[in-house]
C-alpha positions as CSV (number, residue, x, y, z in Angstrom):
1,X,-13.1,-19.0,8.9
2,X,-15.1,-19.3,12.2
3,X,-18.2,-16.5,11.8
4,X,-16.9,-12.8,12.6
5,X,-18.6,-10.4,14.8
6,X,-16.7,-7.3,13.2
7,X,-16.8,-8.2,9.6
8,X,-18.9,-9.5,6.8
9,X,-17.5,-11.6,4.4
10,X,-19.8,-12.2,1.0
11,X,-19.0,-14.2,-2.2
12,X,-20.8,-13.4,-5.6
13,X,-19.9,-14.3,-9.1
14,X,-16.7,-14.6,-8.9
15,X,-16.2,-11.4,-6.3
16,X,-15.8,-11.7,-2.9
17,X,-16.8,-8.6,-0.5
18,X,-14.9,-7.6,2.6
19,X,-17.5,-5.4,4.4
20,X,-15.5,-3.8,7.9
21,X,-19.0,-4.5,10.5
22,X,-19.1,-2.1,12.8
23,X,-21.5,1.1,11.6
24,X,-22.2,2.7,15.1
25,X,-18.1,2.8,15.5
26,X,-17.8,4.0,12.2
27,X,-15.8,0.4,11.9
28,X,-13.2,1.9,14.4
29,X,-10.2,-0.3,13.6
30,X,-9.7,-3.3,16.8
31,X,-7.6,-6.4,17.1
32,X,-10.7,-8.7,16.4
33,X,-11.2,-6.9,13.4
34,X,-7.9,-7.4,12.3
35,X,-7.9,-10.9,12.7
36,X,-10.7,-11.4,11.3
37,X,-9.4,-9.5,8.0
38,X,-6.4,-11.7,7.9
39,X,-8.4,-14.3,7.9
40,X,-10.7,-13.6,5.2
41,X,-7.8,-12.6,3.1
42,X,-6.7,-16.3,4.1
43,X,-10.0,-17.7,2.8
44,X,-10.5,-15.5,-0.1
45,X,-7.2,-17.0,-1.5
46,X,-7.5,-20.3,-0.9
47,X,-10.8,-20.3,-2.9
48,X,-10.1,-20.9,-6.4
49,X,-13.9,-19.6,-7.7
50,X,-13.0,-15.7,-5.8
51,X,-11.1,-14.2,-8.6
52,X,-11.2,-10.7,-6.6
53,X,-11.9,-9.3,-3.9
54,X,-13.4,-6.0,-2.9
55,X,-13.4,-3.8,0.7
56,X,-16.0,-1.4,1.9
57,X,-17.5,-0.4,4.6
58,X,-20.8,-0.5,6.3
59,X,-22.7,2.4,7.0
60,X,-21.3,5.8,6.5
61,X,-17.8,5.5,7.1
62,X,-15.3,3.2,5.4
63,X,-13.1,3.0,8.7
64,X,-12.8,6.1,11.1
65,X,-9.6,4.6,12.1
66,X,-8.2,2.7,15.5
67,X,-10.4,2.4,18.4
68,X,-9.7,5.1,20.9
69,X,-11.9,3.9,23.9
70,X,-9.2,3.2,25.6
71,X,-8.5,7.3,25.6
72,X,-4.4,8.6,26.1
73,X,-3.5,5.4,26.3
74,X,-4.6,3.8,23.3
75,X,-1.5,3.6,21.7
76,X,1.0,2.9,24.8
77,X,1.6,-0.5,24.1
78,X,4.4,-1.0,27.0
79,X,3.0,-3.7,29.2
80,X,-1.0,-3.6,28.4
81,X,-0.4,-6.4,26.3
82,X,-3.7,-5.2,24.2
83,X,-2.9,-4.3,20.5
84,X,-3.1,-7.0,18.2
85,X,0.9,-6.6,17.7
86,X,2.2,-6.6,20.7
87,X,1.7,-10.5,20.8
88,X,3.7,-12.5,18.3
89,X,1.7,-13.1,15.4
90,X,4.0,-14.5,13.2
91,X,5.7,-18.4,13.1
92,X,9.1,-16.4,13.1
93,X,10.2,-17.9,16.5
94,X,13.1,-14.8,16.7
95,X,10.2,-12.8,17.4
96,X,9.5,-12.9,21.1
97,X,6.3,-11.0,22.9
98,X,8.5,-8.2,24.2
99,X,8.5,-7.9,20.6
100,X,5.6,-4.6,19.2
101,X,4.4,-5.4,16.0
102,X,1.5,-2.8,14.4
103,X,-1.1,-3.9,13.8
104,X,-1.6,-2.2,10.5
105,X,1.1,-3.5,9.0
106,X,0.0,-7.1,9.8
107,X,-2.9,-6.7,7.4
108,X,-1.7,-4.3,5.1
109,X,1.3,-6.7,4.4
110,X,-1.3,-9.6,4.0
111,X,-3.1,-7.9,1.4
112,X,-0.2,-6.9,0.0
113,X,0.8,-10.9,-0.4
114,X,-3.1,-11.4,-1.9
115,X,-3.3,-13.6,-4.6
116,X,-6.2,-11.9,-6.3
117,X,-6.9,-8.6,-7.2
118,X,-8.3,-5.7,-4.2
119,X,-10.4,-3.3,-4.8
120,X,-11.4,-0.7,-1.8
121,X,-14.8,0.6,-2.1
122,X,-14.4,3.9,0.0
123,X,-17.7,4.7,1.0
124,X,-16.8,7.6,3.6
125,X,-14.2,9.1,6.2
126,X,-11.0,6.6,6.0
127,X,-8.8,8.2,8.5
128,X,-5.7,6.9,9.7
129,X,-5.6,2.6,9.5
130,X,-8.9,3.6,7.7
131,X,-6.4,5.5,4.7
132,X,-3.5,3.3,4.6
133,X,-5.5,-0.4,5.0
134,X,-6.1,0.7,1.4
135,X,-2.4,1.4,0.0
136,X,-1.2,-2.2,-0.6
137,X,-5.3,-2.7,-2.3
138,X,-4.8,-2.3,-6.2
139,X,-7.8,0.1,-7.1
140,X,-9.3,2.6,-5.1
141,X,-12.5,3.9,-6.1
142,X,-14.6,6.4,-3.4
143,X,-17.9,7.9,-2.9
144,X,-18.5,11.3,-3.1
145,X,-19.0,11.8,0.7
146,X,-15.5,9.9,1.6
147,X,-12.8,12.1,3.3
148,X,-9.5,10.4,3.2
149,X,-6.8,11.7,6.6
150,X,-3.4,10.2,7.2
151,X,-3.9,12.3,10.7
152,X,-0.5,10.7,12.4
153,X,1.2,14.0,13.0
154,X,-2.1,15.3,14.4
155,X,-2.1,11.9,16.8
156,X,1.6,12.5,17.5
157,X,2.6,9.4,16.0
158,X,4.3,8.3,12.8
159,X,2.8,6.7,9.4
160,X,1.7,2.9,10.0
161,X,0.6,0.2,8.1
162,X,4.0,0.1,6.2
163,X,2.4,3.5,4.3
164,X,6.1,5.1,4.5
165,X,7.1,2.3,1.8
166,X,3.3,2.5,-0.2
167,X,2.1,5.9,0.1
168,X,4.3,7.5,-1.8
169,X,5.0,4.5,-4.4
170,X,0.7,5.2,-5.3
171,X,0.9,9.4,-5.4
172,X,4.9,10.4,-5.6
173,X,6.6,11.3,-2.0
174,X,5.9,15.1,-2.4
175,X,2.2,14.4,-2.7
176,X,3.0,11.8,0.6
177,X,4.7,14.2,2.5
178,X,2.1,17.0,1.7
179,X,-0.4,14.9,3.0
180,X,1.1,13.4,6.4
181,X,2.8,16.5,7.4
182,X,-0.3,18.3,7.4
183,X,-2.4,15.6,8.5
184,X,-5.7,17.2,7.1
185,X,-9.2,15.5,5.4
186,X,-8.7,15.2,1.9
187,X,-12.3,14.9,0.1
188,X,-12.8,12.4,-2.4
189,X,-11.5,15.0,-5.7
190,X,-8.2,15.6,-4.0
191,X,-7.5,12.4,-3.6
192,X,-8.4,11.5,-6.9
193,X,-6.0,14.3,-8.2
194,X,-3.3,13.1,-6.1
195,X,-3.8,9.6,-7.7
196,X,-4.7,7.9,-4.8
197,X,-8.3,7.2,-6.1
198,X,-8.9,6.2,-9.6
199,X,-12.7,7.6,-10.1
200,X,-15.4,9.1,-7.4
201,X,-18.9,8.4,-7.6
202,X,-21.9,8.7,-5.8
203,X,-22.6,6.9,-3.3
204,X,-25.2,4.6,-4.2
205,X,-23.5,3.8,-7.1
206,X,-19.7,3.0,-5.9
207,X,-20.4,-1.0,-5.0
208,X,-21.5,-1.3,-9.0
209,X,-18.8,0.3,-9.8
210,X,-16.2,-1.5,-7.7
211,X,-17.8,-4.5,-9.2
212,X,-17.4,-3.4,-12.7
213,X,-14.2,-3.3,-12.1
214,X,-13.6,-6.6,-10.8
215,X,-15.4,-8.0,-13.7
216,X,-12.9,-6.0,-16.0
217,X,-9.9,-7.9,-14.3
218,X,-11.8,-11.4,-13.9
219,X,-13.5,-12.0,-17.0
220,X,-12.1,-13.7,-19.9
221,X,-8.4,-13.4,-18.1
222,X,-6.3,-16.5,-16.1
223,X,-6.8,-16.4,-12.7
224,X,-2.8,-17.6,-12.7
225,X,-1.5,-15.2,-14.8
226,X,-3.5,-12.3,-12.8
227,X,-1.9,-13.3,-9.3
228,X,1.5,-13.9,-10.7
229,X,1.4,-10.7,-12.5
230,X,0.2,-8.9,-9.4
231,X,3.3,-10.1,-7.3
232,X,5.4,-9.8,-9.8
233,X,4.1,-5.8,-10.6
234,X,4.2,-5.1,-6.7
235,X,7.7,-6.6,-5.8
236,X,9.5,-4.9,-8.5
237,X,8.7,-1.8,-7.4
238,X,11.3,-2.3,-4.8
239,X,13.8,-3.5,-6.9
240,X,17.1,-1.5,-7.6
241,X,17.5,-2.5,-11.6
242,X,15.0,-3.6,-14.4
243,X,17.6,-6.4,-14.7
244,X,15.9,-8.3,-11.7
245,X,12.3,-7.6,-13.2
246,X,14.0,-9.2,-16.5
247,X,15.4,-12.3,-14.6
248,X,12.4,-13.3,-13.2
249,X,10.2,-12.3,-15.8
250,X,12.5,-14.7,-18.2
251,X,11.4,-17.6,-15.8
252,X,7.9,-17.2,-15.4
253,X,7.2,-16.5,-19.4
254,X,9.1,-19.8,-19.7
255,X,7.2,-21.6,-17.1
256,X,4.1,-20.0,-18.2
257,X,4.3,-20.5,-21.9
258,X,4.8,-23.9,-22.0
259,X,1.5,-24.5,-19.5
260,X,-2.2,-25.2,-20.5
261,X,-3.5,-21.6,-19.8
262,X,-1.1,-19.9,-22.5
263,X,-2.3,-22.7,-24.9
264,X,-6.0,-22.2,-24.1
265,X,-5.5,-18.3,-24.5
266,X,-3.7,-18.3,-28.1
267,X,-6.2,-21.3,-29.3
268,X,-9.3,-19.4,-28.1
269,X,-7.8,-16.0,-30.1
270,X,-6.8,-17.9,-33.0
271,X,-10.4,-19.3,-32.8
272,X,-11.9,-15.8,-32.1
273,X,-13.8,-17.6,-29.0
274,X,-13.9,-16.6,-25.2
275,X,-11.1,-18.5,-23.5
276,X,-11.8,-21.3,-20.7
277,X,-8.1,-21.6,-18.6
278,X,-8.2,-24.6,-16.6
279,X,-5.5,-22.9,-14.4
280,X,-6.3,-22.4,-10.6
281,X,-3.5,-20.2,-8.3
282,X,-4.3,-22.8,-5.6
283,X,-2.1,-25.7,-7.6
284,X,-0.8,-24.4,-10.5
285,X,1.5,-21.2,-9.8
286,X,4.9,-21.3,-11.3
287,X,7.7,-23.6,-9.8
288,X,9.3,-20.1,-10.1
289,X,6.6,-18.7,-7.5
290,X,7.3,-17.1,-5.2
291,X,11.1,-15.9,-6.4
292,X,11.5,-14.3,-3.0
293,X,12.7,-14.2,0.3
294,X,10.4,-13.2,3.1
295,X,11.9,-10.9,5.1
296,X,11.4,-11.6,9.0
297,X,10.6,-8.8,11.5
298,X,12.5,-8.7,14.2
């Protein structure tokens, strides 16, 4: 990716870090930034040595949420042209540029197609794009000074980002509802105890503690196995019977067992040694992969 003015992109170890750039905005949310997310969620998985990849802010805020410079009408997309979805970005050519895509759900649907594992690192206020960027992220760990807001019915406008499908998929739709209804700041314990964040810490010890983490799902595991399990966890949240989970499941244990990582993880247990799987997600996913259909917006 060409070098970004509104984020920081930083690999380490194995862990790449997503830092949002913009401190004396509180990262406000922009269409720069959002390309420039997309595109380091490009980059992070075409890399075969990133085996996660972890978001956080710069700063005190994680991301205060969209820019509102623009004032009343920062959200009256008919005819400005300006959000980032109100011009096709997609290669579906159905979709024409009268065509209002959000631009929330551009990225949240892109991490939510990541082939390595996310971690968000909330390191204060996420309110709005700032709360729900996180939803399709796998782990959410905050500080002790974040504030979480899905503020939309105190904006006038509905959920974005796609949160109606993942909000209430991570905390249960009463939690959800309780949550955008009101529209209020949630500190870092609530969320936790609505599920939303798996631990809180302080704040100069989340980043170690998001990179724990990673470590936990990167060391001694198959980089394959982990993206392939990630899709495959993800997408059958949507589906209607454990009978399609079981269809596809059948396929990739076939696929997968008779390839070098599965032989390299029971040899290294059988020889009670750390395992070395020559298996990289940029060549060697399943035939079976992916087992879907994209759906198109239109």
């Amino acid at each position: 990716m060409s070098s970004p003015t509104e984020i920081r992109l930083t690999k380490e170890a194995g862990v790449a870090t997503i830092t949002l750039n913009r401190p004396d905005k509180l990262n406000a949310f922009t269409a720069t930034m959002l390309t420039e997310m997309v595109a380091a969620f490009d980059e992070t998985d075409a890399d075969d040595d990133v085996r996660a990849v972890i978001v956080t802010g710069e700063g005190r805020a994680f991301c205060a949420g969209a820019d509102l410079s623009a004032g009343a009408g920062t959200f009256d997309y008919h005819g400005t042209g300006d959000d980032p979805g109100a011009k096709p970005r997609t290669a579906d050519p159905a979709v024409g540029s009268s065509v209002h895509r959000d631009g929330g759900g551009i990225l949240t649907l892109r991490i939510f197609a990541s082939l390595k594992p996310v971690i968000a690192a909330i390191n204060g206020p996420a309110v709005g794009i700032g709360a729900t960027m996180t939803l399709p992220m796998d782990i959410r760990l905050a500080s002790d000074t974040a504030r979480i807001g899905f503020v939309f019915s105190r904006r006038g406008l509905v959920p974005e980002a796609a949160s109606s499908w993942f909000l209430p998929r991570v905390v249960g739709i009463s939690t959800a509802l309780d949550w955008v209804f009101s529209g209020r700041l949630l500190d870092a314990n609530e969320a936790a105890d609505g599920g939303l964040v798996r631990s809180v810490h302080p704040a100069g010890d989340l980043l170690d503690a998001a990179h724990a983490v990673a470590r936990s799902f990167t060391e001694s595991t198959s980089a394959v196995s982990v993206a392939t399990s990630r899709q495959l966890l993800w997408r059958m949240l949507g589906a209607d019977h454990p009978m399609k989970a079981h269809k596809i499941d059948s396929r990739l244990i076939a696929e997968l067992g008779a390839g070098a990582d599965v032989a390299e993880g029971v040899t290294s247990f059988l020889a009670k040694r750390p395992p070395e799987f020559p298996n990289r997600p940029s060549r060697d996913l399943p035939a079976t992969f992916p087992w879907w259909d994209e759906p198109r917006f239109e």
